[in-house]
C-alpha positions in Angstrom: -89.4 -127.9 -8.8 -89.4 -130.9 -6.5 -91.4 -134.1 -6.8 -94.2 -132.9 -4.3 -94.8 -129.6 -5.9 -95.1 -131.1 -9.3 -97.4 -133.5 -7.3 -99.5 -130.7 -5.9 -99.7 -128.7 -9.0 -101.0 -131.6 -10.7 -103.9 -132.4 -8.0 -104.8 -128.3 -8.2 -107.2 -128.4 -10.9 -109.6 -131.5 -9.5 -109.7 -129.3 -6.1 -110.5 -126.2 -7.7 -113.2 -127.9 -9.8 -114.5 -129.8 -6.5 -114.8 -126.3 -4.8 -116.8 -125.1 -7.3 -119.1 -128.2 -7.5 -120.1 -127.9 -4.0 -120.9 -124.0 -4.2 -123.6 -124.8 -7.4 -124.5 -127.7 -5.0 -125.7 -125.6 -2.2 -126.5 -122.3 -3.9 -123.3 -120.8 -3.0 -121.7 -120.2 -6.3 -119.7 -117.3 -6.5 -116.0 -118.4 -5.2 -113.0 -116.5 -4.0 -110.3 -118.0 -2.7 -106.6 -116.8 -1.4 -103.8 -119.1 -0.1 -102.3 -116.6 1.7 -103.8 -113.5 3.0 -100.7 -111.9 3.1 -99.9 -112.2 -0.2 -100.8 -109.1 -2.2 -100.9 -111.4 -5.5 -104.0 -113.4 -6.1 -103.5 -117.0 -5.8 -103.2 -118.2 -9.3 -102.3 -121.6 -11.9 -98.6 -123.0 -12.5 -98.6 -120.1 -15.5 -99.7 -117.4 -13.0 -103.2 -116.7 -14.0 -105.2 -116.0 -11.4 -108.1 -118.5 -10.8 -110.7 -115.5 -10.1 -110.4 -115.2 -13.8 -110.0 -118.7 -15.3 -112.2 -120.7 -12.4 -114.2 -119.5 -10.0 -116.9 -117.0 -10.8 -118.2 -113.5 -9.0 -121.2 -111.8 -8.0 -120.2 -108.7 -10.2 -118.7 -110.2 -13.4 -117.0 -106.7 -14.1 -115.4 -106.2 -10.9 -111.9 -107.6 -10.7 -111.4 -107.5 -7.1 -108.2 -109.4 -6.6 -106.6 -106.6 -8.5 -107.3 -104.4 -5.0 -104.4 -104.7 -3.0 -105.9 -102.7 -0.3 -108.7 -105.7 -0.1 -107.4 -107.5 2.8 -107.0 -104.7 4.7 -110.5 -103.8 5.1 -112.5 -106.8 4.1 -114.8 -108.1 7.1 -114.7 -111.6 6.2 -110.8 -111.5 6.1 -110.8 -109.6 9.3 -112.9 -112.8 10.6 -110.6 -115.2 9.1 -108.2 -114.2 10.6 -109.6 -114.4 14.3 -110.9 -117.6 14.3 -109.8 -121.4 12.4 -112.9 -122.7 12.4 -115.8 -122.0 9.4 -118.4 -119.5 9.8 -121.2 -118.1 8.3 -122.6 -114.1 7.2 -126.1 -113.6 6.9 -127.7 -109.8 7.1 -124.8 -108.0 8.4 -123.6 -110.8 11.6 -121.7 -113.7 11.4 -121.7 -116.8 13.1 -120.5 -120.2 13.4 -120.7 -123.6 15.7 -120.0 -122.0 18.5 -121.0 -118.3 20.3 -117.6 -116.1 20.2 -116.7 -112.2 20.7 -114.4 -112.2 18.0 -116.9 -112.8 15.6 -119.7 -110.6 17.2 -117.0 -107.8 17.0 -116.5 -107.4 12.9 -118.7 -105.1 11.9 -119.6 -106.1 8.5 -121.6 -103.1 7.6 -119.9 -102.2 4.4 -120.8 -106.0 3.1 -124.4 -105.5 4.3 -124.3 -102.3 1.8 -123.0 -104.3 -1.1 -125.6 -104.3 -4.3 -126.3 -107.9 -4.8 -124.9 -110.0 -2.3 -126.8 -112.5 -0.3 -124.8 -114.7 2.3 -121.8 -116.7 2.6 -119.7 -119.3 3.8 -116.0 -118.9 4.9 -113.6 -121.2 5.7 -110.1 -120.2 7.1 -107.6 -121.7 7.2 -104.5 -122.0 9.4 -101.6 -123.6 8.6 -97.7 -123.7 10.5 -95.2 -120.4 10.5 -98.4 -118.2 10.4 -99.8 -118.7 7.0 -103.8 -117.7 7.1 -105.7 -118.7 3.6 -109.6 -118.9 3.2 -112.3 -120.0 0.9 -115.5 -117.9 0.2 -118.7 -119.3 -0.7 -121.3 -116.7 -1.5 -124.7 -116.1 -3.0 -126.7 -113.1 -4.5 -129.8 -114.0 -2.6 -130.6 -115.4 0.8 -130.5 -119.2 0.3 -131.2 -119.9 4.0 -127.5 -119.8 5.5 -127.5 -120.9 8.2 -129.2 -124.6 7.8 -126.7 -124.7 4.6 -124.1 -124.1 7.2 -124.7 -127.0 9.5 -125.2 -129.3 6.9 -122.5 -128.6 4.9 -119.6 -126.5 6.7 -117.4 -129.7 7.3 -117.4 -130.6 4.0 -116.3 -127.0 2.7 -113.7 -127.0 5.5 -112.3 -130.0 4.4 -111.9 -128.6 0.8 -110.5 -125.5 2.1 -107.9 -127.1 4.0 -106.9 -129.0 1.4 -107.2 -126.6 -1.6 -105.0 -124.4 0.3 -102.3 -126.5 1.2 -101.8 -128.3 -1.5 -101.6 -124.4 -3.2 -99.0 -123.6 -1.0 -97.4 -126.7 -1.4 -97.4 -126.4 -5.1 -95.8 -123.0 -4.5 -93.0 -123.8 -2.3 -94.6 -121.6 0.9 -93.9 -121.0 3.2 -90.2 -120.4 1.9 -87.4 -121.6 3.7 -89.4 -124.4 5.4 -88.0 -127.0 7.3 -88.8 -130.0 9.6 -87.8 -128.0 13.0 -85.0 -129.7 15.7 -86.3 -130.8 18.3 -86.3 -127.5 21.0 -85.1 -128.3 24.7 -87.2 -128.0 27.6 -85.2 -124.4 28.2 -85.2 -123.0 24.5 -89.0 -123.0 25.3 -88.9 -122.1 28.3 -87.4 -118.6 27.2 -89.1 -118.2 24.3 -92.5 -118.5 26.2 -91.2 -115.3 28.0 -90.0 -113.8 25.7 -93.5 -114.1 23.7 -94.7 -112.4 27.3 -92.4 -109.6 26.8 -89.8 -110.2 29.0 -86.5 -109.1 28.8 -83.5 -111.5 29.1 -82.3 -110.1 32.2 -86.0 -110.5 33.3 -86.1 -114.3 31.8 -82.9 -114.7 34.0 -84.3 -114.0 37.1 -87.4 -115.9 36.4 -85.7 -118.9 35.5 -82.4 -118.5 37.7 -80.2 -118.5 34.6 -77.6 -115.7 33.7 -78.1 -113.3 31.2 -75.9 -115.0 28.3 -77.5 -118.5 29.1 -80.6 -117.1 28.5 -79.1 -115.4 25.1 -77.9 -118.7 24.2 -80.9 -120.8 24.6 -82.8 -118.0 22.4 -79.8 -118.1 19.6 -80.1 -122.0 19.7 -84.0 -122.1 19.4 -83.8 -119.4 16.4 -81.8 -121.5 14.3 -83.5 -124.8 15.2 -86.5 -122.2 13.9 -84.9 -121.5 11.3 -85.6 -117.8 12.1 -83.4 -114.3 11.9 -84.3 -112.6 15.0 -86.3 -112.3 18.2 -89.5 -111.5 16.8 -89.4 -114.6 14.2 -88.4 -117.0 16.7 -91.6 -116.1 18.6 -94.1 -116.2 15.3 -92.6 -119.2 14.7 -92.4 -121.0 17.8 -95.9 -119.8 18.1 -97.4 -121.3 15.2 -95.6 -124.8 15.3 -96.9 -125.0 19.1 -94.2 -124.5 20.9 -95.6 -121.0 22.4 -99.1 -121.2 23.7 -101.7 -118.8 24.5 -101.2 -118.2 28.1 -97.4 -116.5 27.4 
């Protein structure tokens, strides 16, 4: 274990407990949280015990929900989290946030709506480098008035979020194989923003006036600046350290 993770491990329980403060604060306080959503293991302590058992509490006591692997496949707010970065809100069956956006508006959050005993909510994602997606869940069993909670307090639970899961992940040692990137050349990007449009190398070739194996070779190169095995990973990667915008 390196210095920093010992660091991080050791900062974990003040976060967890400032997460719960502010959900009893604000009559939010049944707490869920995952570091990674695509992790099918809860996110737990240094000794593996999952803090949905030791820390945070539930609207159903008796229902052990991070035991569901199946739950992030069909969960509306983790649908929602993974759309958007920013924090947002559920309140009879919609969800919002700071801003109007389709993405939200699209997740139909029926099956929540038709949950015995659950009020509203808060979510924060949160996005990190190399495509890691964790979130923090605020919820009550009542309305509490969600939506004025939400514009007084949603910076404040983003902030927590953010740092309660990266200093998890930290602590962890994910993503694995993480490293501090090379510097990528102005034509490493170049093809891998075509190749994020689905372009073939021949295709990138005649785009950029470069021969097949130059293009090859500036694809190889930026994969193991990215430290990535393959086509596909160079792109998820470049994509989430910036390299790769929207518009490819």
């Amino acid at each position: 274990m390196t210095d920093s993770q010992a660091r991080c491990w050791a900062d974990m329980p003040a976060l967890i407990a400032g997460v719960q403060a502010i959900g009893d604060e604000i009559g939010l306080p049944f707490v869920a949280a995952q570091a990674d959503l695509g992790d099918p293991e809860p996110m737990a302590d240094r000794d593996g015990s999952p803090y949905a058992e030791t820390s945070f509490r539930w609207i159903d006591p008796d229902y052990a929900y991070w035991r569901d692997r199946k739950l992030a496949l069909h969960v509306a707010f983790l649908t929602a989290a993974r759309l958007v970065a920013e924090p947002f809100f559920y309140s009879d069956g919609r969800l919002g946030s700071w801003r109007a956006t389709g993405l939200l508006d699209a997740v139909d959050c029926q099956q929540t709506k038709d949950t015995p005993n659950f009020g509203e909510a808060i979510i924060a994602p949160v996005h990190l480098p190399r495509g890691l997606v964790g979130a923090v869940f605020w919820c009550s069993r009542e309305p509490v008035g969600v939506e004025a909670l939400f514009a007084r307090h949603a910076g404040r639970l983003h902030d927590l979020a953010l740092r309660l899961v990266a200093t998890h992940n930290e602590a962890r040692g994910r993503p694995r194989n993480a490293t501090v990137p090379q510097t990528l050349t102005r034509r490493e990007v170049q093809c891998l923003r075509w190749a994020a449009a689905g372009k073939t190398d021949g295709e990138i070739g005649i785009i950029l006036s470069l021969s097949v194996s130059t293009v090859r070779f500036h694809l190889r190169n930026a994969a193991a600046k990215l430290g990535a095995t393959g086509r596909a990973q160079s792109i998820q990667l470049a994509a989430g350290l910036g390299f790769v915008g929207a518009r490819a």
